[in-house]
KOLLUM-251122 format. One line per 8 residues: their letters; for each residue x, y, z of C-alpha. Coordinates in steps of 0.02 Angstrom, whole numbers. Layout:
N
A) X Y Z  ... .
END
This chain:
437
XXXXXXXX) 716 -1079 -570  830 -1161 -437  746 -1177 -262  784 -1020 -152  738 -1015 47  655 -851 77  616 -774 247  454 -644 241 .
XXXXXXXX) 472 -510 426  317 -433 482  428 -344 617  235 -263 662  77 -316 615  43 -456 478  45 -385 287  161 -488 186 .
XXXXXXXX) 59 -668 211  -12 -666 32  149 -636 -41  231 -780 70  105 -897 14  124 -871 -150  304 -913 -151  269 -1063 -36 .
XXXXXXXX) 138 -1114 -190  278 -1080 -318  373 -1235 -226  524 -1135 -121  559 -1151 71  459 -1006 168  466 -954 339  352 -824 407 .
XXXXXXXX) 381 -689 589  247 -610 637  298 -487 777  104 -432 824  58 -541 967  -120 -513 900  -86 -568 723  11 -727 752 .
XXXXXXXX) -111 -851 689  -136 -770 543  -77 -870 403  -83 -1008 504  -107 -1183 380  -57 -1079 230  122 -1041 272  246 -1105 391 .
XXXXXXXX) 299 -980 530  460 -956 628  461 -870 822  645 -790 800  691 -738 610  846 -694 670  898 -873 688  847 -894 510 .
XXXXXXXX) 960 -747 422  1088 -901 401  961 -1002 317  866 -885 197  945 -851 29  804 -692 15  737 -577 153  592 -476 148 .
XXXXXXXX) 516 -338 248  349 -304 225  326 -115 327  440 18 391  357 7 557  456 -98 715  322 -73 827  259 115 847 .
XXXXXXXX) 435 156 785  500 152 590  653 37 579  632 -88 466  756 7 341  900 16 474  870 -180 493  871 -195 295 .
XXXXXXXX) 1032 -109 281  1124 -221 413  1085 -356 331  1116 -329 152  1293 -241 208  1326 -421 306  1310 -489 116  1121 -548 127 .
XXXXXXXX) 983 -521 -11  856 -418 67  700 -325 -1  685 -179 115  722 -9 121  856 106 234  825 230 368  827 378 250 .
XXXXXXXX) 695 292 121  561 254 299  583 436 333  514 477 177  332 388 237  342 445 421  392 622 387  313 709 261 .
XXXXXXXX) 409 844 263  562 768 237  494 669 86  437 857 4  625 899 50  691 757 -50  554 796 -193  622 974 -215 .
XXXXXXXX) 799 931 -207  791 804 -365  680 940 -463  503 878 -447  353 970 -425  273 992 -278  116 1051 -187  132 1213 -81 .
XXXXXXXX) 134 1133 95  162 1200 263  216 1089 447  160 1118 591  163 1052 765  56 1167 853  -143 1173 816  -136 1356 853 .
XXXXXXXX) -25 1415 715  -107 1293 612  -267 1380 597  -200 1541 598  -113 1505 433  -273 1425 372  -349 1594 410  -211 1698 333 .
XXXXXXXX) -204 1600 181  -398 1553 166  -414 1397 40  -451 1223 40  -327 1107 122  -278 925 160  -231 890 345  -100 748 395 .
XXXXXXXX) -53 704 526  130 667 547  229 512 632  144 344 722  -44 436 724  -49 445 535  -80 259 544  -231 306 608 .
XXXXXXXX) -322 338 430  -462 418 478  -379 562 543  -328 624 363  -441 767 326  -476 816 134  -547 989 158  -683 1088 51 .
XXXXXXXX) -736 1247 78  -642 1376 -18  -608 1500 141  -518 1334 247  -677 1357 366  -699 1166 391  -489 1133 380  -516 1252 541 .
XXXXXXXX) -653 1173 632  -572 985 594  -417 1062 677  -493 1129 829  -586 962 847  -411 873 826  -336 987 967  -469 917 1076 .
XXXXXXXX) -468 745 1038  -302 702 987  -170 848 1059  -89 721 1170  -44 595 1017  -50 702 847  136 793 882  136 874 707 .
XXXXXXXX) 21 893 550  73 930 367  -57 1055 278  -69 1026 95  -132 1154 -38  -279 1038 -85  -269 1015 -288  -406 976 -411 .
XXXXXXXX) -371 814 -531  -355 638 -558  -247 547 -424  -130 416 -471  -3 326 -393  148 273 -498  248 129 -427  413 70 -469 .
XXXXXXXX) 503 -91 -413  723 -42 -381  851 -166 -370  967 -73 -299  1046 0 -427  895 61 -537  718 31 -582  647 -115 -702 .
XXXXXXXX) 559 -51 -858  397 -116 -821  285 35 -701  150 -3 -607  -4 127 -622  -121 101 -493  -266 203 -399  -327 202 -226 .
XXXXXXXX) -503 180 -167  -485 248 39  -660 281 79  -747 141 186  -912 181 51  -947 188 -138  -947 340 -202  -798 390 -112 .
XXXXXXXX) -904 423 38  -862 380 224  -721 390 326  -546 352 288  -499 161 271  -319 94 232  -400 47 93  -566 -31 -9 .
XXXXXXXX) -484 -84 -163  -369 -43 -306  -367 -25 -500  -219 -25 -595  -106 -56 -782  73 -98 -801  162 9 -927  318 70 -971 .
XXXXXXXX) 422 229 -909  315 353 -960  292 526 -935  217 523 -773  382 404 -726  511 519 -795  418 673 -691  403 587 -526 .
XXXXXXXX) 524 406 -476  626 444 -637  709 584 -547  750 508 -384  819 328 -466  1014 404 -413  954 451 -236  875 287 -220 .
XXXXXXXX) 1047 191 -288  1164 296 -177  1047 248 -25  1041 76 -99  868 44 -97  767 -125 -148  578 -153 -189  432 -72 -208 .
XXXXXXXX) 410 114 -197  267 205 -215  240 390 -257  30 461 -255  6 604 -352  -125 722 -400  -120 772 -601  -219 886 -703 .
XXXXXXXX) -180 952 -887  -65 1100 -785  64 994 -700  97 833 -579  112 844 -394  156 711 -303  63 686 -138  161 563 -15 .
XXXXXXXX) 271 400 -43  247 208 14  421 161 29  377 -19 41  236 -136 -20  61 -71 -36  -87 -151 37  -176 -236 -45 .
XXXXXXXX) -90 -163 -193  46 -303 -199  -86 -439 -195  -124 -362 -350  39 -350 -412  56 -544 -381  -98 -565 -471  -39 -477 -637 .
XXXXXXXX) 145 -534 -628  115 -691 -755  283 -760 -738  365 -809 -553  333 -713 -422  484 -777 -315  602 -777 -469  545 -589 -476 .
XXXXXXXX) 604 -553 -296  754 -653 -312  816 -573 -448  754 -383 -380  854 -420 -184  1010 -475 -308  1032 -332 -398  983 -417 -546 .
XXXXXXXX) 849 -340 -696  705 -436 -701  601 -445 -831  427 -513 -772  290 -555 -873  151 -430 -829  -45 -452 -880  -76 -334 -1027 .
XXXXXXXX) -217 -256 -988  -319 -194 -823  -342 -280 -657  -429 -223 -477  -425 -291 -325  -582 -278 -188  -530 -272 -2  -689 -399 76 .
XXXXXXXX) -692 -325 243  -810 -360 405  -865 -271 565  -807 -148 651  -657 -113 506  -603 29 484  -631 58 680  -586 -53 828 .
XXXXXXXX) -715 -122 928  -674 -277 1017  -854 -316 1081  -938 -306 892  -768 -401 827  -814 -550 948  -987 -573 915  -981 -531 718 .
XXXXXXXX) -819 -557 651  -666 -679 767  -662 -832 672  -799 -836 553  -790 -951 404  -751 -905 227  -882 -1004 116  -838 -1033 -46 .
XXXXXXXX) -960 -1105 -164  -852 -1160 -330  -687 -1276 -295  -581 -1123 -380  -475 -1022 -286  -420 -899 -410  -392 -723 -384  -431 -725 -191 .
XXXXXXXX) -280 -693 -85  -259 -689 108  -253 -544 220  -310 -588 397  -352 -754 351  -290 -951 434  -339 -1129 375  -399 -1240 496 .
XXXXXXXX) -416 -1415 448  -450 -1362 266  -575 -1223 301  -512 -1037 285  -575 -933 431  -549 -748 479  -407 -718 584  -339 -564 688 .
XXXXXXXX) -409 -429 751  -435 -306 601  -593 -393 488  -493 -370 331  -496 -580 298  -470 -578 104  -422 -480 -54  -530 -518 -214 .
XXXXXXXX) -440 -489 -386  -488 -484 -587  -407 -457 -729  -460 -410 -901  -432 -350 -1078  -540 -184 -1011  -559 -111 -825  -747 -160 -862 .
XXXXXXXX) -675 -345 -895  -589 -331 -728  -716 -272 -639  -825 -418 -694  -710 -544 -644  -688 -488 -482  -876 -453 -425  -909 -624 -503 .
XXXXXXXX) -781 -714 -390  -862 -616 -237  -1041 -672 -282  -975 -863 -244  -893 -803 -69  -1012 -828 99  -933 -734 245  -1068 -689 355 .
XXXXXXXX) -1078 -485 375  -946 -454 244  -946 -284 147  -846 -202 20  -838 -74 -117  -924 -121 -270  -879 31 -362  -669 -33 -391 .
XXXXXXXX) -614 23 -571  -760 152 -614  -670 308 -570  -578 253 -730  -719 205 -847  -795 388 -796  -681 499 -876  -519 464 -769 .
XXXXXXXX) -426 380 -929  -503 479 -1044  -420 628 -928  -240 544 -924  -238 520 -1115  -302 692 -1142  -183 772 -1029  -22 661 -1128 .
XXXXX) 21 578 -962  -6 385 -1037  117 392 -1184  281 331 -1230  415 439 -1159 .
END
């Protein structure tokens, strides 16, 4: 592949490093914005960095956003679209395709128009009515909040009483606590199943064959215990457009070319042997989901990205098999605390004790004179990936490669992947979700 300058925006906080660096490693000219005051150093010694990537636009032959968010504010998409209508290459999305993460009732709009299923769901943005449709309508329920405070994860309620009792009580807590930042909440008819995100990559015009099948481990605990993370880790398989495609993305690829649309999208969904419902969207990378991605994309990653912000139809070389990825994480995450970050976390050293570097990837993470340290102000330093023939393969690789990484205080998940070895494929197969179209 010819040599291709590409120019990676965190127009927020820092996401996209991993990706950048990979590039960088794949020989091509990288620059790197970070926005976040907070999270400028990170990536520092892996990746070189640029102040203004506006001065760059000239320069870059790809551009790529790695969030929706400008700020507290989505934007990202409106940037994309300026750019790729001024005849650049961008990965990125549009102003319609953010609104389908930040308002979740928009996103069910879209959903219905283009045929798919969905969930019964209700908006709201006053507690009070809230709960007195809970009480109407007595049954278990998901709360979400809506707009810049559903970045705060935690606040996602999965409800479990039968008569809505505790979705009741969590809202009248919420009304307390949060009335004065939480300026709408989507309740969701809570449904029984296995959840699964399928993920699609658009160039544009239309999606490439290959699907990405991944699931999400939120809960800070194994088990699936705790409060609500970003996320612990993720399992996944790359397959083609299946039936769980042609029910969900499939049906929104002319939407998605009309609006124009380039990269990764993301679409969560509950499924059970009675239907698919699809949950929410990522219009944009997943985290650490694409550090994943990188990891099971065989052939190159930047050729991939130039070809997908061209409009062209790559055809990538994906790992045949499973692969999971372990968020290692460190205190206070998932909460902030700056005293307990500055005595247990700002600027520790990452200990490795083998000379390989495979399958760990940076999140908040800088090199200082050759040694990796933690970097930011989140504790989320480093992603751990394996890859196998089996999940139980993957699994092994990646728990191995964490037992020769010293970070002191560092904790993760080690349950990433079982959910599927317990029944969840056996499920899927069952159910005739994992076949050929």
């Amino acid at each position: 592949m010819d040599e291709h300058n590409f120019l990676f925006i965190s127009a927020d906080a820092a996401l996209i490093t991993d990706l950048a660096c990979q590039v960088h490693r794949e020989g091509h000219p990288v620059k790197y914005h970070i926005e976040a005051e907070s999270d400028r150093e990170i990536g520092d010694g892996f990746v070189p960095k640029t102040d203004d990537w506006e001065a760059e636009v000239d320069w870059a032959d790809v551009i790529v956003f790695d969030d929706i968010w400008v700020g507290s504010d989505i934007g990202t998409g409106e940037l994309a679209q300026e750019l790729r209508e001024e005849g650049n290459a961008v990965v990125g999305g549009t102003p319609n395709t953010d609104h389908l993460e930040e308002d979740r009732g928009y996103a069910m709009e879209i959903l219905e128009e283009h045929g798919v299923n969905t969930v019964e769901h209700h908006i709201f943005d006053d507690f009070d009515a809230g709960i007195q449709h809970v009480r109407e309508n007595p049954a278990p329920y998901v709360i979400k909040p809506l707009g810049e405070v559903q970045n705060v994860k935690r606040l996602l309620y999965v409800g479990n009483e039968d008569d809505g009792s505790d979705v009741v009580d969590v809202l009248r807590a919420y009304k307390k606590a949060w009335g004065h930042r939480m300026k709408g909440f989507q309740l969701q008819r809570k449904v029984e199943g296995v959840e699964i995100a399928i993920c699609g990559f658009f160039n544009g015009k239309e999606f490439i064959d290959q699907v990405n099948f991944n699931f999400e481990h939120k809960k800070l605990f194994p088990g699936n215990i705790g409060p609500q993370t970003g996320e612990m880790g993720t399992s996944m398989f790359w397959a083609g457009q299946n039936k769980l495609y042609e029910e969900t993305l499939g049906k929104l690829e002319n939407w998605l070319a009309e609006e124009g649309y380039v990269g990764s999208i993301d679409i969560n969904c509950i499924v059970n042997e009675s239907g698919i419902y699809p949950l929410e969207f990522t219009p944009r990378f997943g985290y650490p989901t694409i550090a994943l991605q990188e990891e099971s994309i065989e052939s190159s990653t930047a050729e991939f990205f130039h070809d997908l912000a061209n409009g062209n139809d790559p055809e990538p070389e994906v790992h045949n098999g499973y692969q999971i990825a372990v968020r290692v994480v460190l205190p206070p995450f998932p909460f902030d605390d700056e005293e307990t970050y500055d005595e247990n976390s700002r600027n520790a050293a990452v200990v490795f004790e083998t000379d390989s570097r495979e399958g760990i990837h940076i999140e908040d993470a800088k090199r200082v004179d050759g040694q990796w340290r933690v970097a930011g102000d989140n504790g989320m330093p480093i992603v751990v990936t394996g890859k196998g023939d089996t999940m139980h393969a993957a699994r092994e690789q990646a728990y191995d490669r964490i037992d020769d990484i010293v970070i002191p205080n560092m904790y993760y998940r080690d349950d990433i992947g079982e959910r599927w070895i317990g029944g969840d494929g056996d499920r899927l197969q069952a159910w005739g979700y994992l076949g050929p179209t």
